[in-house]
C-alpha positions in Angstrom: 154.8 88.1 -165.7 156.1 88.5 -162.2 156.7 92.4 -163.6 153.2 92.8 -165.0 151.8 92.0 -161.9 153.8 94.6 -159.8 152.9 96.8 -162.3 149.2 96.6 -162.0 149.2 96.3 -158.5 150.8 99.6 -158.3 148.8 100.9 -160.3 145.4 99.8 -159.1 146.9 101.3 -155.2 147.8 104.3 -156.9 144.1 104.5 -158.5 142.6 103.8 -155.0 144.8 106.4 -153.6 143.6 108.6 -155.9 139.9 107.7 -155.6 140.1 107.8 -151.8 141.5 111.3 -151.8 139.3 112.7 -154.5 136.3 111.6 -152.3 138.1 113.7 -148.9 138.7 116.6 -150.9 134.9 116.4 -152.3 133.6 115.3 -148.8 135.7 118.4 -147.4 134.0 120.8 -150.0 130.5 119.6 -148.9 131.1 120.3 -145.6 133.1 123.6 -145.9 130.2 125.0 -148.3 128.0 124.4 -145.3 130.5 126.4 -143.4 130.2 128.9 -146.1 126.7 129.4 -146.7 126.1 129.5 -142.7 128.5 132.7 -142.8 126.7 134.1 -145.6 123.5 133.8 -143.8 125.0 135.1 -141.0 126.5 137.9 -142.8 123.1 138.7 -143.9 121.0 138.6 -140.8 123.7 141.5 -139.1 123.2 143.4 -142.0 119.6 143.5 -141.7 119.9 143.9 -138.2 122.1 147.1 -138.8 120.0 148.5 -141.1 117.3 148.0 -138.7 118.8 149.2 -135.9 119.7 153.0 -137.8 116.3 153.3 -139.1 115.2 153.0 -134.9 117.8 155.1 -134.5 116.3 157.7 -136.3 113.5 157.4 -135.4 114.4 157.5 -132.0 115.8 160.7 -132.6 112.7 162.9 -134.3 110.9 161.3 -130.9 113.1 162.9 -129.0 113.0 165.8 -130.8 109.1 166.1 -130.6 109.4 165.2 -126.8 111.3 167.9 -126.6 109.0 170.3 -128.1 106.3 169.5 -126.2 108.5 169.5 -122.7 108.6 173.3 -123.7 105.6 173.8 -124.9 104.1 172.5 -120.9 106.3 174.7 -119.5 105.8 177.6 -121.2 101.8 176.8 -120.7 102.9 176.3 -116.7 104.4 179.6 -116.9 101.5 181.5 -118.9 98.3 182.8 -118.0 94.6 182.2 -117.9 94.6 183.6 -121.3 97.6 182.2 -122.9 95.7 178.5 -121.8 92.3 179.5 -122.8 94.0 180.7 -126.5 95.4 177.3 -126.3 92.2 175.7 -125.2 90.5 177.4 -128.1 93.3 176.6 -130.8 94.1 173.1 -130.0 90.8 171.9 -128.6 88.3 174.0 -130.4 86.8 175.0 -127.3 84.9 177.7 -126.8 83.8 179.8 -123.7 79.8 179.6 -122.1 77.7 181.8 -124.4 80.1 182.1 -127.1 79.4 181.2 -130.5 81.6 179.8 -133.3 82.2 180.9 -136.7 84.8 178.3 -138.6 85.9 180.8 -141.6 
């Protein structure tokens, strides 16, 4: 009986061990799939933000492109004369000089 006792004992402590350290290992889960899904997010967000950022880069790029153009295109207007602007005024503008008329073909 004595046995029996020691027995059970033993085996109820083992249970409890058992119990206690199924419960850590789940609490650990819980708290590393936290962990986890905060990377993901993470993970996600600098993604986005890298795809962002090559789509400004890009853009940034045709602006300086078009920037670029029209630098020239003032300086070459700087350089020019009376009638290179007034071609321009005319072109761009749709200006047209004192007792001119305008035909739009």
């Amino acid at each position: 009986m004595q046995l029996t006792k020691i027995t059970a004992k033993k085996a109820l402590m083992t249970t409890v061990k058992f119990v206690l350290m199924l419960v850590a290992f789940v609490g650990l889960l819980i708290l590393n799939w936290n962990t986890w899904k905060k990377d993901y997010q993470q993970e996600q967000t600098i993604i986005s933000l890298q795809e962002q950022l090559l789509i400004q880069q890009r853009e940034h790029v045709d602006i300086k492109e078009t920037n670029a153009k029209l630098r020239s295109r003032i300086n070459s207007l700087k350089r020019g004369s009376i009638e290179m602007l007034e071609e321009e005024a005319r072109d761009s503008f749709g200006m047209v000089k004192e007792g001119e008329t305008f035909y739009d073909f």
